[in-house]
N, C-alpha and C positions, 0 to 999 in steps of 0.2 A: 243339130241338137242345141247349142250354143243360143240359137237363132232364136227356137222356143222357149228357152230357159229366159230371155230378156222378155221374149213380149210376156212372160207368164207373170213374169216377176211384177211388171208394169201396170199389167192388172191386177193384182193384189195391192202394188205401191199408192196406186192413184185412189184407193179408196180407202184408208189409212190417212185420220187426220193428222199424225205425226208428221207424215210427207210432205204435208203443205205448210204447217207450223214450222219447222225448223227454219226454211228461208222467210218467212214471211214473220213472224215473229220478233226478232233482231230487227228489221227492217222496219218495223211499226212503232217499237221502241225507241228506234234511233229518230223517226220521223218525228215522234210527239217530244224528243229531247232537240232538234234540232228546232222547233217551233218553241219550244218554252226557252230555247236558251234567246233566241232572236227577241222575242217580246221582253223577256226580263231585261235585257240592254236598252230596247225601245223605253220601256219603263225609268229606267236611270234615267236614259238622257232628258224625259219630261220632267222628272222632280228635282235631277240637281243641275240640269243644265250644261250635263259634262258633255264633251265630243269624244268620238272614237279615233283613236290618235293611229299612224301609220301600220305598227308592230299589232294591234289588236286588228286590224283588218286582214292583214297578211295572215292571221288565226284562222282569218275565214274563206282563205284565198285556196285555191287546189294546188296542192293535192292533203292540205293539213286535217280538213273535215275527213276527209276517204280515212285517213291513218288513224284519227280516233274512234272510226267506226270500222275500222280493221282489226281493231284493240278490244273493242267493245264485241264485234262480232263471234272474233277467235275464242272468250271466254265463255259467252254465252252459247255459242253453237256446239262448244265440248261436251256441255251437259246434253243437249239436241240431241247430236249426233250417237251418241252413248241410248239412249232413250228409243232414237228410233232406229238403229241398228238391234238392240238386244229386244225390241217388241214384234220387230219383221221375221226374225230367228226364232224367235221365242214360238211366238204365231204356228209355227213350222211344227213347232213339237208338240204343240196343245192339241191340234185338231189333226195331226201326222198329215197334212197337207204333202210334206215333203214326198212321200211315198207313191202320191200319186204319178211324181213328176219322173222317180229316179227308178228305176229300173235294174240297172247292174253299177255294179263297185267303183266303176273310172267314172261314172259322172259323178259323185257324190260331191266332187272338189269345185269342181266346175259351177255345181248351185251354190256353194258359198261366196267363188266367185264373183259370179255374177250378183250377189246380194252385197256384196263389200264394192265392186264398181258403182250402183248406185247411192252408195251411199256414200264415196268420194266426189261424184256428179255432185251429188247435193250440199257436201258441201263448199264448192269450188261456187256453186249457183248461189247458196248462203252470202261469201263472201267477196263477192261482188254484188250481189242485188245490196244488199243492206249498207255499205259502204255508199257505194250509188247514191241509194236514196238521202241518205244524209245529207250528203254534200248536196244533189238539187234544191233540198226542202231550205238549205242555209243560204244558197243563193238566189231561190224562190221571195222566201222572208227576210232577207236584207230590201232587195231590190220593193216590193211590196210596202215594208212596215215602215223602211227606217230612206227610201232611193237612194241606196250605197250600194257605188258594183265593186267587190272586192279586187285587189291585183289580178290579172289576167299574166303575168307572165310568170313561169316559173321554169327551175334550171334541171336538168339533164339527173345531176343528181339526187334532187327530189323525187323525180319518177324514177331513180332505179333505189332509192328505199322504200317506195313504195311498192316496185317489186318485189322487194326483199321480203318485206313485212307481210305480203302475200303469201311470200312461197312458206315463210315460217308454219303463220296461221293456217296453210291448207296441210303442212306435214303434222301440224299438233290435230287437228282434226282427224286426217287420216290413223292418229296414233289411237286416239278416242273411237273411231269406229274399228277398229282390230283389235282394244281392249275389251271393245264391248262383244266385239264377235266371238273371241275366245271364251271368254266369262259365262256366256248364252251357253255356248256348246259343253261347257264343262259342266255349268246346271240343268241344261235341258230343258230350261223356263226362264218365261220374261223377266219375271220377280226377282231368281235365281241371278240371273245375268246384271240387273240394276246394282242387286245387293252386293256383288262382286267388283262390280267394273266403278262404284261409285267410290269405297272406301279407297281400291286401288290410285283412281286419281287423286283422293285426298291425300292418298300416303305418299306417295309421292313427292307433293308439293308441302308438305309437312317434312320430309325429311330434308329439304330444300332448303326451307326454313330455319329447322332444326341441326344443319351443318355448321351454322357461323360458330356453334359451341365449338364442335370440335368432334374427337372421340369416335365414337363408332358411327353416327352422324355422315359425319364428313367423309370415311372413308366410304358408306355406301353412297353419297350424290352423284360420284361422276358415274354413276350407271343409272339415272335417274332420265327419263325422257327431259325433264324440262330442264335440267344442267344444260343437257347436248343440245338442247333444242336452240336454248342462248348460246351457246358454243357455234353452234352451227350459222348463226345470225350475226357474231361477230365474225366468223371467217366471211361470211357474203360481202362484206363491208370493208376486209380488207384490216382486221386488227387482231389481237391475239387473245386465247382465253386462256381458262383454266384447264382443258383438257385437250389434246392434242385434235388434228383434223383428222387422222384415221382414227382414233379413238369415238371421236364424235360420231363419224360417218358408219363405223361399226355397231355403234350401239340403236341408231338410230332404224339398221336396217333390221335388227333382231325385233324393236317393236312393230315392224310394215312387216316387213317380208318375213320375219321369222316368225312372228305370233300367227300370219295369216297360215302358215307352211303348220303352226302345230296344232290349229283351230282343225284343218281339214286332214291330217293326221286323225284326230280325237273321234272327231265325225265319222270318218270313214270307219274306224273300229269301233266303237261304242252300238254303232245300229249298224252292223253287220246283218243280225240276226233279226231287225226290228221290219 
C-alpha cells in the first residue's frame, strides 16, 4: 500500500507547478545574483582600476558561495515549502481526491506520510541544487569575466560548517513543512493552511525579536523553533547557548515529530465519517 501511496503521490506532484518552483526558483535567483555580483566587480575594476585583493577572492573560494546560498536558500524555501505542502493537502480536500486513495482508518496516517516525505526530498533537493548553482555560476564568471580562479584549497572545518548549516537549513524547512501540514489539516483548505501556517512563522520570529525587551517576550522564546534552531547550531559547533541541549532537542522534536503525530491524529478523526 505504501508502494501505491508514493507512485500516486508522484503523479499528482509532478504536475503541480509548485513541485518544480520551490528548487528551481532559489536557484535562478541565486544564478542571476551570482552573475550581477561577478559583473558589478568586473565593472569597478574597469573604472577605478582597483584589484581584488587575497580576502575578497577567498569570498569566492568554496565553500563561502555554498554558505550564502545555504542562507539565502533556507529563508526563501520556508515560504516554498509552507506553499507547497498546504496546496498538495489542501488539493486533497477541495476535490476529496484523498478518498479515492484511503479506504479504511490505519491508512489515513500513512497518506500524510507520504506527503510530508516528499516534501522533505524537496527540500534536501532545494538546498543543494541552489547552493550548487551559486557557487558554479561564481566560479563560471570569475574565470569568464574577470580570468581569476579563486583559492582551491580549503580546511576540514569549513566543510563541517557547511554541514552544519545544512542540517540547520533542512530541519528549519522540515519545521515549515509540518507547520504547514498541520495548519492544512486543521482548515481543510489550501487558503486555510497559508493563512495559518504563514502568520504562525511570522509570530515566531517576531517574538524572537521581540524577546531582547524582556517580559513575557522572553519568557515565551525558548519554545520558539528558531531560538532552538540557533541553539541547536551552536551546540553542532561545539559552543554554548541560551537553552540547554535537551531542552533544544526537545522542542525541536515536538515541531517534526510531534506536530506531524497531531496532523494525523486531527485527520484521522475529523473525516471519519467523510
Amino acid at each position: 500500500m505504501m508502494t501505491g501511496l508514493l507512485r500516486a503521490e508522484w503523479i499528482k506532484l509532478r504536475h503541480l507547478r509548485i513541485t518544480w518552483l520551490t528548487p528551481i526558483l532559489p536557484a535562478a535567483l541565486l544564478m542571476i545574483g551570482g552573475i550581477r555580483t561577478i559583473q558589478s566587480a568586473a565593472e569597478s575594476i574597469q573604472m577605478y582600476g582597483i584589484t581584488l585583493d587575497d580576502t575578497i577572492l577567498r569570498s569566492f573560494a568554496f565553500p563561502q558561495p555554498m554558505l550564502t546560498g545555504l542562507q539565502f536558500a533556507s529563508v526563501l524555501g520556508t515560504l516554498l515549502i509552507v506553499i507547497s505542502v498546504t496546496m498538495n493537502v489542501g488539493n486533497e480536500f477541495a476535490f476529496d481526491t484523498w478518498k479515492i486513495l484511503l479506504t479504511k482508518r490505519a491508512r489515513r496516517s500513512r497518506f500524510l506520510l507520504v506527503k510530508l516525505a516528499y516534501a522533505l526530498v524537496e527540500a534536501a533537493v532545494t538546498l543543494i541544487l541552489a547552493p550548487l548553482v551559486f557557487q558554479i555560476v561564481i566560479l563560471i564568471m570569475l574565470r569568464t569575466t574577470l580570468n581569476i580562479t579563486p583559492p582551491t584549497s580549503f580546511t576540514s572545518g569549513e566543510v563541517a560548517t557547511l554541514g552544519i548549516t545544512f542540517l540547520v537549513a533542512w530541519v528549519r524547512l522540515t519545521i515549515a513543512a509540518t507547520i504547514g501540514l498541520l495548519a492544512t489539516v486543521l482548515t481543510r483548505s489550501s487558503s486555510g493552511g497559508i493563512a495559518l501556517a504563514a502568520p504562525w512563522l511570522l509570530g515566531d520570529l517576531l517574538i524572537n525579536e521581540l524577546s531582547f525587551a524582556g517580559g513575557l517576550w522572553r519568557d515565551l522564546a525558548p519554545y520558539t523553533f528558531n531560538l532552538n534552531l540557533a541553539a541547536f547550531e551552536t551546540y553542532l559547533q561545539g559552543g554554548r547557548a541560551e537553552v540547554s541541549d535537551a531542552h533544544c532537542v526537545a522542542v525541536l522534536l515536538v515541531y517534526t515529530v510531534g506536530f506531524t503525530w497531531l496532523a494525523a491524529i486531527v485527520f484521522r478523526r475529523r473525516d471519519i465519517a467523510g
